[in-house]
C-alpha positions in Angstrom: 95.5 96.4 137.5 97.6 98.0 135.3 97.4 101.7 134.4 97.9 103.1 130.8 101.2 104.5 131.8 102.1 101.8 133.4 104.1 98.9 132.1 102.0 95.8 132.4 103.1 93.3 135.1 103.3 89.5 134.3 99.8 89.2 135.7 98.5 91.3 133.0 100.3 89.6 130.4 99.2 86.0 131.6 95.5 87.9 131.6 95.7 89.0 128.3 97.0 85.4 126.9 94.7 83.3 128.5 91.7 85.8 127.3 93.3 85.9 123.7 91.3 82.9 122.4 88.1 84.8 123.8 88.9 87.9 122.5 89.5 86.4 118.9 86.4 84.4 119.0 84.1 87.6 120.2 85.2 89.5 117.1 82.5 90.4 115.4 84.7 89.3 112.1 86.1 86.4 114.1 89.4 88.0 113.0 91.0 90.8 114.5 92.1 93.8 112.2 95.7 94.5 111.8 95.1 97.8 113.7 94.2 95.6 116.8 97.4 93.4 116.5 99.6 96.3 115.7 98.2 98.0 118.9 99.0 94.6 120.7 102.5 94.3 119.5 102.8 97.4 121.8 103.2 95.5 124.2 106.5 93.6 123.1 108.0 97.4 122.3 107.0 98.0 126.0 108.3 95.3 127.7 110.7 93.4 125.6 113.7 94.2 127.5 112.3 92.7 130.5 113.1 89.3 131.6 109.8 88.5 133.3 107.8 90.1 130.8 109.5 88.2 127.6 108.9 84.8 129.3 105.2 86.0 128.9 105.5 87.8 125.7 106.0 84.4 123.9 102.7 83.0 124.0 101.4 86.5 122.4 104.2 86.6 119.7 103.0 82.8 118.6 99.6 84.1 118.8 100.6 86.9 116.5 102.6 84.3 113.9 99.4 82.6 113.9 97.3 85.7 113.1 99.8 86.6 110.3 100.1 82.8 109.3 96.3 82.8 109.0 95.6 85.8 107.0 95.3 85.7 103.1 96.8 88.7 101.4 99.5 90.9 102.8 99.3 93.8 105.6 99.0 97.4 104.8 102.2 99.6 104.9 101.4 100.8 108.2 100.6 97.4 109.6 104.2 96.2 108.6 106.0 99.4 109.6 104.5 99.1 113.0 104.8 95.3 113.6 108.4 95.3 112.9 109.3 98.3 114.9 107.7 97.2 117.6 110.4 94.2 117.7 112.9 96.3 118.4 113.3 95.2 121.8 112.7 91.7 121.8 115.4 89.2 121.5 115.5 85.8 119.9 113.5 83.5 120.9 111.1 80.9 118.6 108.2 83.3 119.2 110.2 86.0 117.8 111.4 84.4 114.9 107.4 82.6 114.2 106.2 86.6 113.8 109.7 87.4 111.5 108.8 84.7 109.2 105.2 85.4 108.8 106.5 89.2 108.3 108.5 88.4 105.8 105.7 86.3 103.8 103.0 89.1 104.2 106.2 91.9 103.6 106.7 89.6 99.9 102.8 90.0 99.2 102.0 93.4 100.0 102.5 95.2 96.5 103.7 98.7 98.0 105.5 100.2 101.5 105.8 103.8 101.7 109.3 105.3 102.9 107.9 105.5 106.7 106.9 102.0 106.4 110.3 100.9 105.1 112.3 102.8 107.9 109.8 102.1 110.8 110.0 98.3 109.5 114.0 98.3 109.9 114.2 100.4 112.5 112.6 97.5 114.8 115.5 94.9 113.2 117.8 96.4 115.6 120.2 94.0 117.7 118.5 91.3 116.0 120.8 88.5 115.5 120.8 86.8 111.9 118.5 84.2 111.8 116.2 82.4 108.7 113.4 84.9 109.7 115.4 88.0 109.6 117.2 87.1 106.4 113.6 86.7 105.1 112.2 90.2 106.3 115.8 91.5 104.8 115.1 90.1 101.4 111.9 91.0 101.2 112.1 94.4 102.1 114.9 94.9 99.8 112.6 94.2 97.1 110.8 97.2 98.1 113.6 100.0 98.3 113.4 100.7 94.7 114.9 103.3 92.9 112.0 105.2 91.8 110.5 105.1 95.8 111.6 108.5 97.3 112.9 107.4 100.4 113.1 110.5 103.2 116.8 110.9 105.1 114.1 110.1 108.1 113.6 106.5 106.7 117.0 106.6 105.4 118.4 107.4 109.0 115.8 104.7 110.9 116.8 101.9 108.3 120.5 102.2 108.8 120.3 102.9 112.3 118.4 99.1 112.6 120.7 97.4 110.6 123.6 98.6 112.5 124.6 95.5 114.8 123.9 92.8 111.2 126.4 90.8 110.5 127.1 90.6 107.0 124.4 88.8 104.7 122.8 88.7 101.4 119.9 90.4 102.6 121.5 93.2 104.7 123.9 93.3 101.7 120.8 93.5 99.6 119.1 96.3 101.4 122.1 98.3 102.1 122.8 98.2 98.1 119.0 99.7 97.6 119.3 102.3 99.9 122.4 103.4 98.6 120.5 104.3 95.9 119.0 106.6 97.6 122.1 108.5 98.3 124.1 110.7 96.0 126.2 113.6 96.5 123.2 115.5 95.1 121.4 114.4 98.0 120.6 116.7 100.7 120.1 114.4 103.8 118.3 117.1 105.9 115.0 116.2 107.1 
């Protein structure tokens, strides 16, 4: 059985995706809360980089595009922030790209993310390679680096350092053109 320190073996993944359905349909709400998912996409942060774990991580990341696909207004700040970072490790695979495409639905819906949000959310885009659903997170989030947002050299630092790998797009184009609004000789870059 797995400890909290611990990352969780394949047996504790196949656990947790075949008692997923169960879990879902015990909620009181019969929906989970986006705290509850954003806790679960832990678990592809944790063990992402792992080739057993990711052949059981895909079941979970369709579950989580179907969560997303199923809800009807957009995630919090905090819920986007943390869903995306928690990418960060995962590679491409149709699970992976499912959860960037409902991301980038919910990211077009939710009316405001907060400068954590923003650099936690492309923080996780890391080594991802350009696909439909990244382009579509990329797009969307550059709708949200607006001038008049006050974006930290924290969030600053995060976004850049997860679009560092991109090849050239319009939406990595896009966001790297809001951000570098953000910066100005003026600009002091210390945290």
């Amino acid at each position: 059985m797995m400890k909290h320190f611990d990352r969780p073996t394949p047996d504790d993944l196949k656990l947790l995706v075949e008692q997923l359905p169960t879990l879902v349909s015990n909620s009181l709400e019969k929906t989970l809360n986006e705290q509850t998912y954003a806790q679960w996409s832990s678990l592809f942060l944790k063990v992402g980089n792992d080739p057993h774990g990711r052949q059981q991580l895909e079941p979970l990341l369709h579950a989580m595009a179907d969560w997303l696909n199923g809800l009807p207004e957009g995630l919090g700040p905090r819920a986007v922030g943390t869903l995306l970072y928690n990418l960060q490790a995962m590679p491409s695979t149709p699970g992976t790209e499912a959860v960037l495409q409902a991301m980038a639905w919910h990211i077009s819906k939710t009316p405001f993310l907060d400068a954590q949000a923003i650099g936690n959310a492309l923080y996780g885009l890391q080594n991802m390679p350009s696909t439909d659903g990244t382009e579509e997170v990329l797009q969307a989030m550059a709708k949200h680096i607006s001038p008049e947002l006050s974006l930290s050299a924290q969030a600053i630092g995060n976004a850049l350092y997860g679009l560092q790998n991109m090849s050239s797009t319009p939406g990595t184009e896009a966001v790297l053109l809001a951000i570098a609004e953000h910066i100005s000789p003026e600009l002091s870059l210390s945290a």
